[in-house]
C-alpha positions as CSV (number, residue, x, y, z in Angstrom):
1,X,-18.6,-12.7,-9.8
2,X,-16.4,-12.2,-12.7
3,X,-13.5,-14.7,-13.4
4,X,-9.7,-13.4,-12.5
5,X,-8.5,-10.5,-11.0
6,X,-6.9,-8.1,-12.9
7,X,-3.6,-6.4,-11.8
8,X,-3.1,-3.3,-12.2
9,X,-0.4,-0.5,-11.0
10,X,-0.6,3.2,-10.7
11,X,1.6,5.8,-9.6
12,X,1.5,8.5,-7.0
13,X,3.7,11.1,-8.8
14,X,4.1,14.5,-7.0
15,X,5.8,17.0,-7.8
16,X,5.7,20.3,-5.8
17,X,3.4,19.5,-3.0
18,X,0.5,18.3,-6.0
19,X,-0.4,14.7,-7.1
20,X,-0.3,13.5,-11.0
21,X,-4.1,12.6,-11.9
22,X,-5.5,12.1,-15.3
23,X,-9.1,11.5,-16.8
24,X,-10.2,7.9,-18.5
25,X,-11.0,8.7,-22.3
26,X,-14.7,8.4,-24.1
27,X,-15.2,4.3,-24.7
28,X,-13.1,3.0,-22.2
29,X,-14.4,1.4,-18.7
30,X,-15.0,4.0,-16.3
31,X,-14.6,6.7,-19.2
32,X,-14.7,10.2,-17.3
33,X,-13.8,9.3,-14.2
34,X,-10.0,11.0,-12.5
35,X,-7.3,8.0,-11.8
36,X,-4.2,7.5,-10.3
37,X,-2.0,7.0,-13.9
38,X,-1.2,3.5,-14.6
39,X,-2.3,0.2,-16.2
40,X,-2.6,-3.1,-16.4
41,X,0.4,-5.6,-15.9
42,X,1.2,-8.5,-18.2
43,X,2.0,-11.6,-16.5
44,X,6.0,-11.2,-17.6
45,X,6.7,-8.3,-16.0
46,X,6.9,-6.8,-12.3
47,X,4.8,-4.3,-10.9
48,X,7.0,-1.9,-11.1
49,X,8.3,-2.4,-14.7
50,X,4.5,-2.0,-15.4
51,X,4.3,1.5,-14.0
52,X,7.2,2.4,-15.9
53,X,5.9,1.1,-19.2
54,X,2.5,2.5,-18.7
55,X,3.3,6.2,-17.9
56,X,5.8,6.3,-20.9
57,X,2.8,5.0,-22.9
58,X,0.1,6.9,-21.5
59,X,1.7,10.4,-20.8
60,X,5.3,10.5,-22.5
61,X,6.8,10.7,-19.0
62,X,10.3,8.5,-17.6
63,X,10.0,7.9,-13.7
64,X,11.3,5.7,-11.4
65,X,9.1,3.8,-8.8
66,X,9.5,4.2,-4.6
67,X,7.7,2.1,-2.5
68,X,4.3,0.8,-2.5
69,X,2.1,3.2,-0.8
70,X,-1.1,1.2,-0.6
71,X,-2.8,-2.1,-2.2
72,X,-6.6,-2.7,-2.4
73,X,-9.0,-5.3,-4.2
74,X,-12.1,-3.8,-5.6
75,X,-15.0,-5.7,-7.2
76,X,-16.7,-4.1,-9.8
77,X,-19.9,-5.8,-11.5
78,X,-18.1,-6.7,-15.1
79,X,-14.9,-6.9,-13.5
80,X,-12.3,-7.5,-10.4
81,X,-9.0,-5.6,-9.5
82,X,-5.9,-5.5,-7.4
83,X,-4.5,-2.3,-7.5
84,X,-1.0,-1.4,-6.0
85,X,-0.4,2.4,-6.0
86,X,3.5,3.1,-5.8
87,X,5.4,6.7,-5.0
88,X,7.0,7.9,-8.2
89,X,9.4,10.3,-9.0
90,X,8.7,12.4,-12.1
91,X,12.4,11.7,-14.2
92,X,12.1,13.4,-17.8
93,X,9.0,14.5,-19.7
94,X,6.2,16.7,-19.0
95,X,2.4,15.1,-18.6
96,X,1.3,14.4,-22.2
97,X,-3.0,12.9,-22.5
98,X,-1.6,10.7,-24.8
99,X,-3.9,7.9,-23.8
100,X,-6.2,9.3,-21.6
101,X,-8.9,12.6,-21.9
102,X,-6.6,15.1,-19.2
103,X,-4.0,15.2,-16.9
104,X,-4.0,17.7,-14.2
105,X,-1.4,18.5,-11.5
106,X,-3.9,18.9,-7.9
107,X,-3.2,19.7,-4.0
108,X,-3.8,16.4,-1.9
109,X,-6.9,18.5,-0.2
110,X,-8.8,18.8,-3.4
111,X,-8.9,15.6,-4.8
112,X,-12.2,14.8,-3.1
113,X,-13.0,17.8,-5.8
114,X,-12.4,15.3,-8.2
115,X,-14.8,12.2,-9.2
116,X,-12.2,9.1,-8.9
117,X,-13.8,5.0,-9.7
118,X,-14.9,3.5,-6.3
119,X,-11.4,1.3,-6.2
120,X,-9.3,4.8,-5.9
121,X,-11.6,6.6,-3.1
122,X,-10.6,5.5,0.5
123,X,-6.6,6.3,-1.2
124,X,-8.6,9.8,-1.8
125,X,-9.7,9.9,1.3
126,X,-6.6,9.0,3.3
127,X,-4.0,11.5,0.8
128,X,-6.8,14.3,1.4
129,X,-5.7,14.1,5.5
């Protein structure tokens, strides 16, 4: 079992009935895989100031963060997470790849299309309903 959980907070952004996604880059862990955007937190700041940091970094994009809309730990071999996925409204900027391989805009119903890491799927699951 690996040592220390790793925090980590994504966003639900919508915008128009469709949910934000993007794609993990070549090289990193999980590299292919769709996501919820986000990252991981650094022990100074909140959860939320973490989301906010991450998608400016990640896709260019300003937002502000709603409430949490679900929390899961998942284990993974090399590593463990707690992930905290918040609503977030889309401020200023459009979806950049800045550090990831896509982004794509999808209907709730079809993100099952989509191959997500095993942390993200019973979120899938429940947002496909």
């Amino acid at each position: 079992m690996p040592s220390g959980v790793i925090d980590v907070a994504a966003g639900l952004v919508e915008r128009n009935g469709l949910i934000l996604i993007t794609q993990r880059k070549q090289g990193s862990h999980l590299a292919g895989l769709w996501e919820f955007p986000g990252g991981k937190r650094e022990p100074s700041e909140t959860w939320q100031d973490c989301l906010i940091r991450e998608l400016q970094e990640e896709l260019a994009i300003t937002v502000t963060v709603g409430e949490l809309r679900y929390e899961t730990i998942h284990h993974y071999p090399e590593k463990s997470v707690q992930l905290r996925f918040y609503a977030a409204a889309l401020i200023s900027g459009e979806p950049q790849p800045i550090d990831c391989a896509a982004v794509a805009w999808v209907c709730p119903k079809n993100l099952a299309d989509y191959s997500f890491p095993e942390a993200d799927r019973e979120l899938v699951a429940l947002l496909a309903r």
